[in-house]
VOMI-516152 format. One line per 3 residues: for each residue x, y, z of N, C-alpha, C. Coordinates in steps of 0.1 Angstrom, whole numbers, always signed. Last residue first. Example, Ala and Ser with C-alpha at 12.3 -4.5 7.8 and 13.67 -1.06 7.14 Angstrom:
BEGIN
+128 -22 +71 +137 -11 +71 +129 +0 +79 ~ +132 -57 +78 +123 -45 +78 +132 -33 +78
END
This chain:
BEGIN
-239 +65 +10 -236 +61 -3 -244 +67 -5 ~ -233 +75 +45 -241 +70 +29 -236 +72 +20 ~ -208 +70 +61 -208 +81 +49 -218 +75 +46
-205 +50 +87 -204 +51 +79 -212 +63 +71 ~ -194 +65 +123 -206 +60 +115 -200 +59 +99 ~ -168 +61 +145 -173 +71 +134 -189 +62 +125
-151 +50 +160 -168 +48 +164 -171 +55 +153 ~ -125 +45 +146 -133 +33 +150 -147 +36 +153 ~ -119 +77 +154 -122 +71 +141 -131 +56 +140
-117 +76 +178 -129 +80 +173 -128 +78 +158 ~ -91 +54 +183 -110 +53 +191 -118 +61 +185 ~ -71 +72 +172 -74 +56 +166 -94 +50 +169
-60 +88 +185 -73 +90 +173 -77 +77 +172 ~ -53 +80 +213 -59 +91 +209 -67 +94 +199 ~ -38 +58 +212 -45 +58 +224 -55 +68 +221
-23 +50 +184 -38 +41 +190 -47 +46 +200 ~ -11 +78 +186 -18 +73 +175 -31 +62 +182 ~ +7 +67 +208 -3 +76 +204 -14 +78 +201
+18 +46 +193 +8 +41 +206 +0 +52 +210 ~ +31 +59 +174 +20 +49 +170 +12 +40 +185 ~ +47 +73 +184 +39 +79 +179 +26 +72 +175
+67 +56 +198 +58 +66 +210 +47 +69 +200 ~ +77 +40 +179 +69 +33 +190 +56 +40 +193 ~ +91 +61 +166 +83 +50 +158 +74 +50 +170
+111 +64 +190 +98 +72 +184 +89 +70 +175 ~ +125 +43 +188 +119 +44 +200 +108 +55 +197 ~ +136 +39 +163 +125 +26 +166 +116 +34 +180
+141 +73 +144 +148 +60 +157 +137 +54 +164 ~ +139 +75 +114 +130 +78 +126 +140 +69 +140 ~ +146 +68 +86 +156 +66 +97 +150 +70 +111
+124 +70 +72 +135 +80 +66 +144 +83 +76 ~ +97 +56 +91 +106 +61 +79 +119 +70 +81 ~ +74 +40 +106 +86 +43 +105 +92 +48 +89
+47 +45 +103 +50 +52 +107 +65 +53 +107 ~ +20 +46 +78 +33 +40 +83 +41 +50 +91 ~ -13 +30 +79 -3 +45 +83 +12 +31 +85
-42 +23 +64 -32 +18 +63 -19 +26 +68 ~ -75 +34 +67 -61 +39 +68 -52 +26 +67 ~ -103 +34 +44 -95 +34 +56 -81 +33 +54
-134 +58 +38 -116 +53 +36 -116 +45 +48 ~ -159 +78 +25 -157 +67 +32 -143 +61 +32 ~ -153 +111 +12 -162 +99 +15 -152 +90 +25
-135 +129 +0 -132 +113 -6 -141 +105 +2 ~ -145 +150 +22 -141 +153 +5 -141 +136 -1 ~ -147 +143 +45 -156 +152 +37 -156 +154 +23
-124 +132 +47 -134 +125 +47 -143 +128 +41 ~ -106 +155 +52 -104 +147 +37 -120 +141 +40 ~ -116 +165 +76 -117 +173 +60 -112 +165 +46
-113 +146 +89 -126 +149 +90 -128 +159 +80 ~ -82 +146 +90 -92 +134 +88 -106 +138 +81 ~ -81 +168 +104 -71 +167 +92 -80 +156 +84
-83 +163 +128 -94 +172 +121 -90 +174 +107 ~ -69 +144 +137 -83 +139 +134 -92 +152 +127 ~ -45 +154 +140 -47 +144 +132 -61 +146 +124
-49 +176 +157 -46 +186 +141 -48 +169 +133 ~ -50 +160 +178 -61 +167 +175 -62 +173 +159 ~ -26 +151 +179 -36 +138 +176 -49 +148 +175
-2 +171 +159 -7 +165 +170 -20 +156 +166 ~ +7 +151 +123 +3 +166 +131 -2 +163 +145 ~ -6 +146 +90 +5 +148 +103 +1 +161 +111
-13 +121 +69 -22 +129 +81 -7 +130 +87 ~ -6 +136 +34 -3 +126 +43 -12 +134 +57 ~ -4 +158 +16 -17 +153 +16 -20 +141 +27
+13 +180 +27 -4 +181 +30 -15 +170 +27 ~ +40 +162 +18 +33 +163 +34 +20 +163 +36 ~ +32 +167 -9 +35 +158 -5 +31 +155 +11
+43 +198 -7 +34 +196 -15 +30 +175 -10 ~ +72 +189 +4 +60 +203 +11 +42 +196 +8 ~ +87 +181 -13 +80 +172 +0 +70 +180 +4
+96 +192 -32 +82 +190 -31 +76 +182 -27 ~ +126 +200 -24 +113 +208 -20 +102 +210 -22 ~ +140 +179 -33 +138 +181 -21 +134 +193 -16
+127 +177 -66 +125 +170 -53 +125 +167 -36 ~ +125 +213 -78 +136 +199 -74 +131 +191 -62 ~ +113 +232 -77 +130 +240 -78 +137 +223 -72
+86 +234 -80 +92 +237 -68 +105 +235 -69 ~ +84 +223 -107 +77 +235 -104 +85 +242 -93 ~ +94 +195 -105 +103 +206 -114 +94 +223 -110
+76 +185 -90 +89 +188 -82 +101 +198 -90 ~ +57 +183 -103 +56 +193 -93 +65 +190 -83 ~ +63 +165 -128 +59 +180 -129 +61 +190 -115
+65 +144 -106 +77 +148 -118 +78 +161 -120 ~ +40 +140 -102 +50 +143 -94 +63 +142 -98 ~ +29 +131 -132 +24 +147 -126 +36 +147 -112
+37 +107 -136 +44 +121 -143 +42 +133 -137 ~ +28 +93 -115 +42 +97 -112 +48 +106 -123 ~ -1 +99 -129 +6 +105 -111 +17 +106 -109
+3 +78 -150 +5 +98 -151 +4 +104 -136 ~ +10 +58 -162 +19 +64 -145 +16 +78 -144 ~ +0 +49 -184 -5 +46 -174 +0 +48 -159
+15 +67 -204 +0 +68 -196 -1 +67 -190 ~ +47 +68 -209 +38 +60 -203 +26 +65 -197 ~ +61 +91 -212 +60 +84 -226 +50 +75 -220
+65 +106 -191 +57 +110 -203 +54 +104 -208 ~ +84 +87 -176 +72 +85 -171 +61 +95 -185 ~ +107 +100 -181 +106 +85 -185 +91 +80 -185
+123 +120 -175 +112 +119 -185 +104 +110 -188 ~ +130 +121 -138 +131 +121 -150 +116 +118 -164 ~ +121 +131 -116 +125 +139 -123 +133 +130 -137
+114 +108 -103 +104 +115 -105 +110 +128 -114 ~ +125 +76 -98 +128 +88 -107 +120 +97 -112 ~ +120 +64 -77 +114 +62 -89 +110 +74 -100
+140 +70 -63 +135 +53 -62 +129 +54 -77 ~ +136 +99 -56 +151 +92 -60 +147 +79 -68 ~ +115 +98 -42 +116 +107 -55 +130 +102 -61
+119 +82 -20 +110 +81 -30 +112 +86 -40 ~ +141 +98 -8 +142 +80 -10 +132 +81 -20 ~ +128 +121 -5 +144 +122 -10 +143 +105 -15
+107 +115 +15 +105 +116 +0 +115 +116 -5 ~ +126 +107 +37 +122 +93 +30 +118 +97 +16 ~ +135 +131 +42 +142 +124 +42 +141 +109 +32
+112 +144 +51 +117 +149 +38 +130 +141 +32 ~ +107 +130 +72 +98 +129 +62 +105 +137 +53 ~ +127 +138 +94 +120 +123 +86 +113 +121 +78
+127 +165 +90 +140 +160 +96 +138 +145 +85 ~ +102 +179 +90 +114 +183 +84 +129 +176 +81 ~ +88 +160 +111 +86 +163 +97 +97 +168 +90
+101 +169 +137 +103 +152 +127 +95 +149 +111 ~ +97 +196 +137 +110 +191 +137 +110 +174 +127 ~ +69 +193 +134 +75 +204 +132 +87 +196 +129
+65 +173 +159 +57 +174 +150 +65 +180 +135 ~ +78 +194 +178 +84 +177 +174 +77 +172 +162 ~ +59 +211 +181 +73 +214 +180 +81 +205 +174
+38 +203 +189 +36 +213 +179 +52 +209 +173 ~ +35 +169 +207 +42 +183 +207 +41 +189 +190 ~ +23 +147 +206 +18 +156 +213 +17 +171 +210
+25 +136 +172 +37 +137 +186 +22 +150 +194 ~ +30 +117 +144 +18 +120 +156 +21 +120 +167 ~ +32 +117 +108 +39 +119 +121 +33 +127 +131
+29 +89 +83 +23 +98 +95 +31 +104 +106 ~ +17 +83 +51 +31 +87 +64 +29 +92 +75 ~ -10 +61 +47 +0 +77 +48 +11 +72 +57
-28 +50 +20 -18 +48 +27 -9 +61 +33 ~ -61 +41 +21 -53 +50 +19 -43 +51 +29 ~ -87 +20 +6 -80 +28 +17 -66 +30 +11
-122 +26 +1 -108 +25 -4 -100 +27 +11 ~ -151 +9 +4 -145 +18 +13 -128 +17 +10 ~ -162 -5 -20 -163 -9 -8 -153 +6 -4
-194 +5 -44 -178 +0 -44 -174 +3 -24 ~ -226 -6 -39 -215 +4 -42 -203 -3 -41 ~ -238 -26 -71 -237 -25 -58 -220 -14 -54
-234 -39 -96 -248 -38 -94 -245 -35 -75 ~ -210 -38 -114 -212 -51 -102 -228 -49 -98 ~ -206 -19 -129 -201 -34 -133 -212 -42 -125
-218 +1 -112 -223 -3 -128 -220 -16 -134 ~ -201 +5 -93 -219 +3 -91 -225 +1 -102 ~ -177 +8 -109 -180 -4 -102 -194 -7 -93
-179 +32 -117 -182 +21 -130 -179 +9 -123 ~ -182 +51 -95 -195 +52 -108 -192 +35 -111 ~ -158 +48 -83 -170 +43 -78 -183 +41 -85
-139 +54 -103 -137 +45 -92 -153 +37 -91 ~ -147 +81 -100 -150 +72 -116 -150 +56 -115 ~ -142 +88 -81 -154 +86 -90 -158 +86 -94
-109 +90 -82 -124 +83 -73 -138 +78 -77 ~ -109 +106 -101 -100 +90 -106 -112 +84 -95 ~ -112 +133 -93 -121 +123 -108 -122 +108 -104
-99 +132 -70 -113 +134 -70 -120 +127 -83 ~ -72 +139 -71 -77 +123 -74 -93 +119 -74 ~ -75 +162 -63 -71 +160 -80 -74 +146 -79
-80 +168 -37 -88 +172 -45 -83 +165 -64 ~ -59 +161 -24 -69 +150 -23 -75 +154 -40 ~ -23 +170 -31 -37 +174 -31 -50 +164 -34
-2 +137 -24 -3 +154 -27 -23 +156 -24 ~ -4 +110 -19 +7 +118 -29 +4 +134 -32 ~ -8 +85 -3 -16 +100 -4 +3 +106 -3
-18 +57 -23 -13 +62 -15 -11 +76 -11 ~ -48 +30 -24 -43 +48 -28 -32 +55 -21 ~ -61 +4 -31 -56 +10 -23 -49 +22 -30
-96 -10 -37 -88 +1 -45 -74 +6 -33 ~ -114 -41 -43 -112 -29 -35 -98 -20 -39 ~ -124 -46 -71 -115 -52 -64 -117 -40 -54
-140 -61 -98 -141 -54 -87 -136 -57 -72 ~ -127 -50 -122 -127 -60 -115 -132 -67 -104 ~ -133 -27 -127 -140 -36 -138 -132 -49 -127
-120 -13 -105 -135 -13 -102 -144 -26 -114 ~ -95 -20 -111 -99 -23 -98 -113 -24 -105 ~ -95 -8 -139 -95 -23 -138 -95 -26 -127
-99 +20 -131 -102 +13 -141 -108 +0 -139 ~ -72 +26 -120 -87 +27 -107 -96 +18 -118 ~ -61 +25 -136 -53 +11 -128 -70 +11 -116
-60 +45 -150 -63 +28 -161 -61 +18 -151 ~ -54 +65 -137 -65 +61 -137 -73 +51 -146 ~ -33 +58 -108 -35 +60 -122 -49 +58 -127
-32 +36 -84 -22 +51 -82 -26 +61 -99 ~ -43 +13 -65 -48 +24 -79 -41 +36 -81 ~ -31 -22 -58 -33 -6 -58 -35 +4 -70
-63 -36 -46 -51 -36 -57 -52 -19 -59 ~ -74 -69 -30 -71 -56 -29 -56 -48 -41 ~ -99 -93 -18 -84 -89 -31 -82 -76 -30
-113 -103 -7 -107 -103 +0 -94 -97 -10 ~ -137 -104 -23 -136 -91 -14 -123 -96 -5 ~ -140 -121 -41 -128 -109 -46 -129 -98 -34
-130 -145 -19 -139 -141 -33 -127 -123 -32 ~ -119 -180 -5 -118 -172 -12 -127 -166 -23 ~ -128 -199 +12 -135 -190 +13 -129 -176 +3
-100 -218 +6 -108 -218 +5 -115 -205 +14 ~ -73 -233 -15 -77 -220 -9 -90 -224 -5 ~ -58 -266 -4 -65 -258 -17 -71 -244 -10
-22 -263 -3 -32 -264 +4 -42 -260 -8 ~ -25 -268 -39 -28 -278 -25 -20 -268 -17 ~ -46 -264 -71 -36 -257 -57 -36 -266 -41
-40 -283 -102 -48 -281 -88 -41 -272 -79 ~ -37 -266 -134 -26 -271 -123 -35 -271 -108 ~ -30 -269 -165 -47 -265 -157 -37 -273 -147
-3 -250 -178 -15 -262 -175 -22 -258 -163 ~ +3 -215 -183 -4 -225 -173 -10 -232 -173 ~ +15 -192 -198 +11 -204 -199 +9 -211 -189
+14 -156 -199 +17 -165 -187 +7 -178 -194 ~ +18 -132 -218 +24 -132 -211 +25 -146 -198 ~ -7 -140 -234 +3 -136 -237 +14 -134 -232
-23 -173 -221 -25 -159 -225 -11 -149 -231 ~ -34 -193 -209 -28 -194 -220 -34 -179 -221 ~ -39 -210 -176 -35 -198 -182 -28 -199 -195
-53 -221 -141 -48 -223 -159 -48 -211 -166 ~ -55 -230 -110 -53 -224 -120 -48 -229 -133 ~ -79 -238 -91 -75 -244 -101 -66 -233 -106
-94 -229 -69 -87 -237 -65 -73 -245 -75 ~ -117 -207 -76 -117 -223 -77 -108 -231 -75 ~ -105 -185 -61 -116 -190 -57 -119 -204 -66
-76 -181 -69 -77 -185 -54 -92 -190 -52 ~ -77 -181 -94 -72 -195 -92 -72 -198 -76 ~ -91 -159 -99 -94 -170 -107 -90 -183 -97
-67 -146 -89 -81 -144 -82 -92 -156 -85 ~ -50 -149 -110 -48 -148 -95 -57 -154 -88 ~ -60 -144 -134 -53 -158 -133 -51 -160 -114
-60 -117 -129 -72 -123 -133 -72 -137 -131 ~ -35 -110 -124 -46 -105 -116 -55 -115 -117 ~ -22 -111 -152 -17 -118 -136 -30 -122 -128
-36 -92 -169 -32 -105 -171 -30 -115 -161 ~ -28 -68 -154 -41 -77 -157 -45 -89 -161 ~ +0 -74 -156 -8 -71 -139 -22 -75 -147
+7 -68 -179 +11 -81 -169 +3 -85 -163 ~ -2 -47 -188 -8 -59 -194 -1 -73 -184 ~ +9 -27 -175 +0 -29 -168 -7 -38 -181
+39 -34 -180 +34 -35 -167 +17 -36 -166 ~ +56 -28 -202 +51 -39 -200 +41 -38 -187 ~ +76 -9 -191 +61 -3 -199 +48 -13 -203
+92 -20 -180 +81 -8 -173 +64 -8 -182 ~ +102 -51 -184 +96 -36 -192 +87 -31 -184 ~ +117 -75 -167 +104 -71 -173 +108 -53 -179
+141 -85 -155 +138 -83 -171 +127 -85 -177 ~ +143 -78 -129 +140 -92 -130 +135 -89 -145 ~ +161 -55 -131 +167 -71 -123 +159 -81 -126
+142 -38 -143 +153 -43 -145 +161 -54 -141 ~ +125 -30 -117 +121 -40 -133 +131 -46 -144 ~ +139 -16 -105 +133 -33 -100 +133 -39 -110
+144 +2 -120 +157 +0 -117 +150 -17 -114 ~ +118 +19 -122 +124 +11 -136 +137 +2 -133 ~ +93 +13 -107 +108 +18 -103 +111 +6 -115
+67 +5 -103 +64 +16 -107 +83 +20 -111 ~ +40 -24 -98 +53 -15 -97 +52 -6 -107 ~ +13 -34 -95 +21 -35 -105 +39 -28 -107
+1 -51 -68 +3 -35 -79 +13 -42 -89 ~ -24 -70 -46 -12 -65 -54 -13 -50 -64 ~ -31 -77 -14 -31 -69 -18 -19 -72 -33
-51 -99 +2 -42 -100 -9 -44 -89 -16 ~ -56 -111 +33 -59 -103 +25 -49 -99 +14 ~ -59 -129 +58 -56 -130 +51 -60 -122 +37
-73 -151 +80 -65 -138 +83 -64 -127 +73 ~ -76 -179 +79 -83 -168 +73 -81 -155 +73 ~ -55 -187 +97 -64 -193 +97 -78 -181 +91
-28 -185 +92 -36 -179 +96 -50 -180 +101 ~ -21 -207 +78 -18 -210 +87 -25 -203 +97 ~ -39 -206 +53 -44 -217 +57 -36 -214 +72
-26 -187 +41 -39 -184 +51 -43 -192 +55 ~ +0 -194 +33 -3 -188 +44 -19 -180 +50 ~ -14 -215 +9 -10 -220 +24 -4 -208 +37
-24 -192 -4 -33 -201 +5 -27 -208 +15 ~ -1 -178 -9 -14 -171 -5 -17 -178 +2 ~ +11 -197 -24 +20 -192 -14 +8 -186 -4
-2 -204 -51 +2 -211 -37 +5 -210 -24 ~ -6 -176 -57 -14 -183 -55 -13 -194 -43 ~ +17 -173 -66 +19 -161 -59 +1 -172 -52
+25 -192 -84 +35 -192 -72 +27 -182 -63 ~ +15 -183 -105 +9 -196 -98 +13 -198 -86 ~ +27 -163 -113 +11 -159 -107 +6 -178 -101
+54 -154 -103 +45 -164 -111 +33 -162 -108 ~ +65 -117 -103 +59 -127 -101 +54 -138 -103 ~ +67 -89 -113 +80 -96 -109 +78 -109 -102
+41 -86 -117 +48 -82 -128 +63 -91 -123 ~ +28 -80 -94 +26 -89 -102 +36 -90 -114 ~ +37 -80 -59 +38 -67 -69 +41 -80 -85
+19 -76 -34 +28 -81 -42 +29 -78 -56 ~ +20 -43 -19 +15 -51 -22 +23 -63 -29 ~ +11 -54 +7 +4 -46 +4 +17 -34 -2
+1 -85 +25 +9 -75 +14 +3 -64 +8 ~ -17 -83 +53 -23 -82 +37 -6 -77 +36 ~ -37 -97 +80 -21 -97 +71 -24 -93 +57
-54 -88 +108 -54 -90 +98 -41 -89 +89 ~ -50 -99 +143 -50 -87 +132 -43 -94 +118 ~ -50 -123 +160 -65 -116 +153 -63 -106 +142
-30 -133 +167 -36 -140 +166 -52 -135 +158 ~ +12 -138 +162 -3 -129 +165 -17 -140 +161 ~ +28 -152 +155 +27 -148 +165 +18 -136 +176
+21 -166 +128 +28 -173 +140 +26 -165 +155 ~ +24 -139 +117 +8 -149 +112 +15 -156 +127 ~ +49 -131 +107 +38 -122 +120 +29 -134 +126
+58 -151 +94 +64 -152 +110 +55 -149 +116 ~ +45 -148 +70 +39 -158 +81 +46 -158 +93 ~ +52 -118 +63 +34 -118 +74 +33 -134 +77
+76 -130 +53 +71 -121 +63 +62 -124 +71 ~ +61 -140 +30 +69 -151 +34 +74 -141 +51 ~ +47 -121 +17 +37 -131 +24 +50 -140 +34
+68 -102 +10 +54 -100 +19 +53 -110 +25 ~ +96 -99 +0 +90 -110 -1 +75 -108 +12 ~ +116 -80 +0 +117 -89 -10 +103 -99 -14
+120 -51 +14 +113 -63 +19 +110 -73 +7 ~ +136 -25 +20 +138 -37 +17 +132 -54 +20 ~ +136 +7 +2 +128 -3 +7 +130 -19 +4
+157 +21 +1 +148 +28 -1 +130 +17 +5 ~ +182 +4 +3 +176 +11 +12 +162 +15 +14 ~ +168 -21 -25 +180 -9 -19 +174 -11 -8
+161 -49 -35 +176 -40 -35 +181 -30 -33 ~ +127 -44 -38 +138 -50 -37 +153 -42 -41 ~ +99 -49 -19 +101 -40 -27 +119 -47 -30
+65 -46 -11 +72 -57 -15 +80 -46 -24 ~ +50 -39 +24 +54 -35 +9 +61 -49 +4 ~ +29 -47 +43 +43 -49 +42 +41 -45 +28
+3 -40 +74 +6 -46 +60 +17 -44 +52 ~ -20 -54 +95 -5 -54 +91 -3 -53 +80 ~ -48 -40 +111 -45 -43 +100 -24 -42 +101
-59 -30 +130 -68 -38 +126 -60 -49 +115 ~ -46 -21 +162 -46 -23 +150 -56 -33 +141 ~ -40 -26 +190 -55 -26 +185 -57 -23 +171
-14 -34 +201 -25 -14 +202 -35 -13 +195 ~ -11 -54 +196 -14 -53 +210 -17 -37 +213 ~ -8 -53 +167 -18 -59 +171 -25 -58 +189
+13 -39 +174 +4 -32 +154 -7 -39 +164 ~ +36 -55 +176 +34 -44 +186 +18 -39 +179 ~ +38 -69 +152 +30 -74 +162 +28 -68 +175
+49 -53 +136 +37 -55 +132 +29 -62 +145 ~ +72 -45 +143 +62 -38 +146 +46 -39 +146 ~ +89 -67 +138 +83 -65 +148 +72 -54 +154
+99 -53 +112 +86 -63 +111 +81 -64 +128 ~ +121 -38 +123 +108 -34 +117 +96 -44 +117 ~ +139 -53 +138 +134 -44 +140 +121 -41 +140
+145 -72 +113 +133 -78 +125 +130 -70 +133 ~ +158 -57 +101 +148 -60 +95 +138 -66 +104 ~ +179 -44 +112 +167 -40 +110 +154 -47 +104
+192 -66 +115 +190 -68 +129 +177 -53 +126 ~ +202 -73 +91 +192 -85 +94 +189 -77 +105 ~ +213 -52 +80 +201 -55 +75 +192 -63 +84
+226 -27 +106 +229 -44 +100 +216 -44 +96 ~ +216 +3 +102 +217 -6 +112 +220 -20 +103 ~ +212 +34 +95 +226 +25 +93 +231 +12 +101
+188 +36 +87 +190 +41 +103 +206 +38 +105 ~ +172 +38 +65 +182 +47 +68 +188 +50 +75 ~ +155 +16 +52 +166 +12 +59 +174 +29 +58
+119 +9 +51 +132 +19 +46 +144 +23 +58 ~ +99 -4 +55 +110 -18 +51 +121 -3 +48 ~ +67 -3 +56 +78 -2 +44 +92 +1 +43
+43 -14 +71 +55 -11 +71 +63 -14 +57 ~ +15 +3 +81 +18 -2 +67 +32 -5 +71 ~ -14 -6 +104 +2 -4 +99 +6 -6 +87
-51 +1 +102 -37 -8 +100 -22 +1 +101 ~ -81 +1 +106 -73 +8 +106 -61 +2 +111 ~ -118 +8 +96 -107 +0 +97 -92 +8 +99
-146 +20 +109 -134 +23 +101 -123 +13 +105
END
């Protein structure tokens, strides 16, 4: 089982941008000396709520100063993007990597982003497919070209030129089930962030997996899944920094992307952020359906972690983890303690675990 840092860049700690920002990304290389498999950075722009503008231009400081754990954005987000640019940029940071290098994109979801750079929400998932394809295209032959509705592109060589690039190194997130859809007609590996009760994304999974053993002629690869995690020895602290940090960040999230508003009805293809719309109006308002939210993230001592683990597993099969652990102003020194935790205690039996048959 694979198993990474997500950092997502949420400034509540009221520290100077610049001196959080290297804060945080520093973590990624702490990420590597606790045996991490994986670094991986949001892309997100203009607030608190998450401030990291630019993934790949990031993971090359990390790339510089690490030498084995894996860099994926995660994700770049296509819609606010050249897809020629997003191409170039790729290869020559895995050219410094030296293959490192994993390409995670989504499509966003926060009407406010989409706004600054005068795309349409609703425009979004004809972008991203559109994008995607022109992406992937252009990282395994080197070439891209594009005459399509949204993106013109003379036939343009890529220098550095990419190479060993295929789709198993592409990764795209599926939060909907027109987005699990075109992962698996694509066949892309699937990332999932854990938004409430496993059991309801149960279809979207496997449907996931049906129609990419049908596209492709072979199972679909091992999804992973992004959590919040809070992993203290103590029952008590556990307890405390959930109530304190985590209801703090979903306050950010459910804020970010307006989960109480309408806006998401009229759009199909967000029906997760309509349904977490719905079940925040159920529970009397956003900051009381963090509850609902918590259960489906892993939190809890490193024992309550891994048995927490071993019941989703049972249910969604095969995953790996992508955990973030700083949020919603945590102070860097408990960040630290929970995620060396984290490495010293669960991290080892998840790694020996055997693979799920297919």
């Amino acid at each position: 089982m694979q198993v990474g840092v997500h950092l997502g860049y949420q400034n509540l700690h009221g520290l100077p941008d610049y001196e959080f920002f290297r804060r945080e990304t520093q973590l990624a290389i702490e990420a590597e000396a606790m045996g991490f498999d994986f670094a991986a950075m949001v892309e997100h722009h203009f607030t608190d709520y998450a401030a990291c503008p630019d993934p790949l231009q990031a993971l090359s400081w990390v790339a510089a100063k690490t030498k084995t754990i894996k860099l994926m954005p995660a994700a770049v987000i296509l819609p606010w993007n050249d897809p020629l640019r997003v191409v170039e940029k790729t290869a020559m940071l895995d050219a410094l990597c030296e293959g490192r290098l994993y390409l995670g994109m989504g499509r966003g979801a926060a009407r406010r982003e989409f706004k600054s750079f005068n795309r349409d929400l609703a425009d979004s998932r004809e972008i991203f497919d559109e994008s995607a394809l022109i992406i992937m295209n252009g990282l395994e032959t080197g070439v891209v070209e594009a005459d399509g509705k949204w993106f013109q592109i003379p036939r343009t060589e890529i220098r550095p030129r990419p190479e060993g690039w295929t789709r198993d190194r592409c990764v795209m997130v599926s939060m909907s089930p027109s987005s699990a859809e075109v992962a698996a007609d694509y066949g892309l590996k699937a990332l999932r962030f854990s938004q409430g009760d496993w059991s309801k994304a149960m279809p979207e999974i496997n449907n996931y997996r049906e129609t990419f053993k049908a596209k492709h002629g072979k199972a679909a690869p091992p999804f992973i899944i992004s959590d919040f995690m809070v992993c203290f020895d103590s029952k008590e602290k556990v307890t405390e920094y959930t109530d304190k940090y985590f209801a703090a960040q979903f306050l950010q999230v459910a804020n970010h992307y307006e989960f109480m508003s309408d806006h998401f009805k009229s759009l199909p293809s967000y029906a997760t952020y309509a349904y977490m719309g719905q079940a925040a109006e159920a529970r009397g308002g956003p900051d009381k359906a963090y509850k609902d939210y918590v259960g489906g993230n892993l939190i809890g001592t490193p024992e309550e972690l891994y048995e927490k683990h071993l019941m989703r597993k049972s249910m969604v099969g095969d995953y790996e983890i992508i955990a973030n652990f700083s949020f919603g102003g945590m102070p860097y020194e408990d960040v630290y303690e929970q995620m060396k935790l984290f490495a010293d205690k669960v991290m080892p039996k998840l790694k020996a675990e055997e693979p799920v048959l297919a």
